[in-house]
C-alpha positions as a Markdown table, in Angstrom:
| # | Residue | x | y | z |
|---|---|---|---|---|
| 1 | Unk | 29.9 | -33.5 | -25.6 |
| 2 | Unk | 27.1 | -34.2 | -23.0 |
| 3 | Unk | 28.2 | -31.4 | -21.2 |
| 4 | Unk | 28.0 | -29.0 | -24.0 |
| 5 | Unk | 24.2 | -29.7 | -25.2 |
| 6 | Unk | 23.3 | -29.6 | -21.1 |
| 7 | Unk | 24.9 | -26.3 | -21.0 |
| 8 | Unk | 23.6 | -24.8 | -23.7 |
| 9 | Unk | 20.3 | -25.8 | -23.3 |
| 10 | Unk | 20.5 | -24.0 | -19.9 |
| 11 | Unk | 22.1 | -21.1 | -21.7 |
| 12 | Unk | 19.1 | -20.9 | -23.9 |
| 13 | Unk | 16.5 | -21.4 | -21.7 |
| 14 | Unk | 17.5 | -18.7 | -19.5 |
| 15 | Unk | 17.9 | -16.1 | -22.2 |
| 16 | Unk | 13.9 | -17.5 | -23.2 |
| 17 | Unk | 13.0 | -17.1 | -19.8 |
| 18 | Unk | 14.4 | -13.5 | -19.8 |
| 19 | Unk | 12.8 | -12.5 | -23.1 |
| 20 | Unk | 9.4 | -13.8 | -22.0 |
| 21 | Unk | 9.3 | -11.8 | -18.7 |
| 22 | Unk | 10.1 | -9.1 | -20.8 |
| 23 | Unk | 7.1 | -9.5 | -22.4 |
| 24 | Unk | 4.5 | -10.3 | -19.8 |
| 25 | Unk | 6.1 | -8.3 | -16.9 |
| 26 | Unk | 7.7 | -8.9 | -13.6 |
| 27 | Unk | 5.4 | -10.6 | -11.2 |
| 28 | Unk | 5.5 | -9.1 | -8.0 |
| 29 | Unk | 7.2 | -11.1 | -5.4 |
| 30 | Unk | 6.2 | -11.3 | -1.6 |
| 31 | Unk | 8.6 | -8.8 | -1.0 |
| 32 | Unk | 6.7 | -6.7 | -3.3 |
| 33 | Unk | 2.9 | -7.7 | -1.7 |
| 34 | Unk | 4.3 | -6.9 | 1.7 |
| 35 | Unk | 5.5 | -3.5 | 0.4 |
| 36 | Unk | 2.2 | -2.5 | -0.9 |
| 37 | Unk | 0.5 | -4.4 | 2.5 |
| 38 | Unk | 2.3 | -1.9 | 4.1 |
| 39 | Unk | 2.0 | 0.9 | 2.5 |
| 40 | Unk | -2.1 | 0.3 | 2.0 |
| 41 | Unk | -1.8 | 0.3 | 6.0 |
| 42 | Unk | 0.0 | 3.5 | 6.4 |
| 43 | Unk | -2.1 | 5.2 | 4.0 |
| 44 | Unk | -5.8 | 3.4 | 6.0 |
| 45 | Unk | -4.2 | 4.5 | 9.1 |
| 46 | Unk | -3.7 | 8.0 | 7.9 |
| 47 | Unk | -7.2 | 8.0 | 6.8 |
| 48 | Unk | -8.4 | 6.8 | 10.0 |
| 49 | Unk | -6.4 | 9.6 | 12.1 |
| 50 | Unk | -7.8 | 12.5 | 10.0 |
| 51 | Unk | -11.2 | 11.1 | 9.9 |
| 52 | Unk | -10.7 | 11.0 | 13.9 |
| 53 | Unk | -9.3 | 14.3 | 14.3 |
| 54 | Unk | -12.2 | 16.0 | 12.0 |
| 55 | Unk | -14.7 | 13.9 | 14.7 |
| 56 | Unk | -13.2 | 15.3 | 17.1 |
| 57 | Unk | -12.8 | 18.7 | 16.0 |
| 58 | Unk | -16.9 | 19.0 | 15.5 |
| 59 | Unk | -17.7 | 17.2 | 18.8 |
| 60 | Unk | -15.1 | 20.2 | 20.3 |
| 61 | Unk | -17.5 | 22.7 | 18.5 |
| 62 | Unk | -20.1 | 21.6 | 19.1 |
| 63 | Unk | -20.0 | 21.7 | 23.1 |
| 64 | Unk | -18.2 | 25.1 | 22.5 |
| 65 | Unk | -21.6 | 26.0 | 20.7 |
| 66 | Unk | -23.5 | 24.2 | 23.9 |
| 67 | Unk | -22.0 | 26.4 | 26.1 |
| 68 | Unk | -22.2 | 29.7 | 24.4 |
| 69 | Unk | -26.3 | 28.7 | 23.9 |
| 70 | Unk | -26.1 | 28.3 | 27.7 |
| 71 | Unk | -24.2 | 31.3 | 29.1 |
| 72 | Unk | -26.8 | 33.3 | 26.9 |
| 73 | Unk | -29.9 | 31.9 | 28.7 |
| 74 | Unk | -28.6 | 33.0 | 32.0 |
């Protein structure tokens, strides 16, 4: 008889449990917050290469520019 109301209780507390989360949403887990970790650094690292590459690009231009200026003066 013990047995029963202990398993039941579980039963029901469980099935509460799942109607609750239901309700207020799944929490992310730290599988979850190392997911978006990751993904936040892929996406700064992408930023920080194309921000690089656009430096780059203008300091190329720029000394192209530099030169041009210079082979007309002569």
């Amino acid at each position: 008889m013990l047995t029963f109301i202990v398993g039941s209780s579980i039963v029901i507390s469980l099935i509460g449990r799942g109607h609750i989360a239901d309700k207020i949403g799944a929490s992310s887990g730290p599988a979850d917050k190392i997911r978006q970790l990751r993904e936040s650094q892929v996406q700064s690292l992408e930023e920080e290469e194309s921000a690089r590459r656009k430096f780059l690009v203008s300091k190329d231009e720029e000394e192209e520019d530099e030169e041009e200026d210079g082979d007309d003066e002569e």
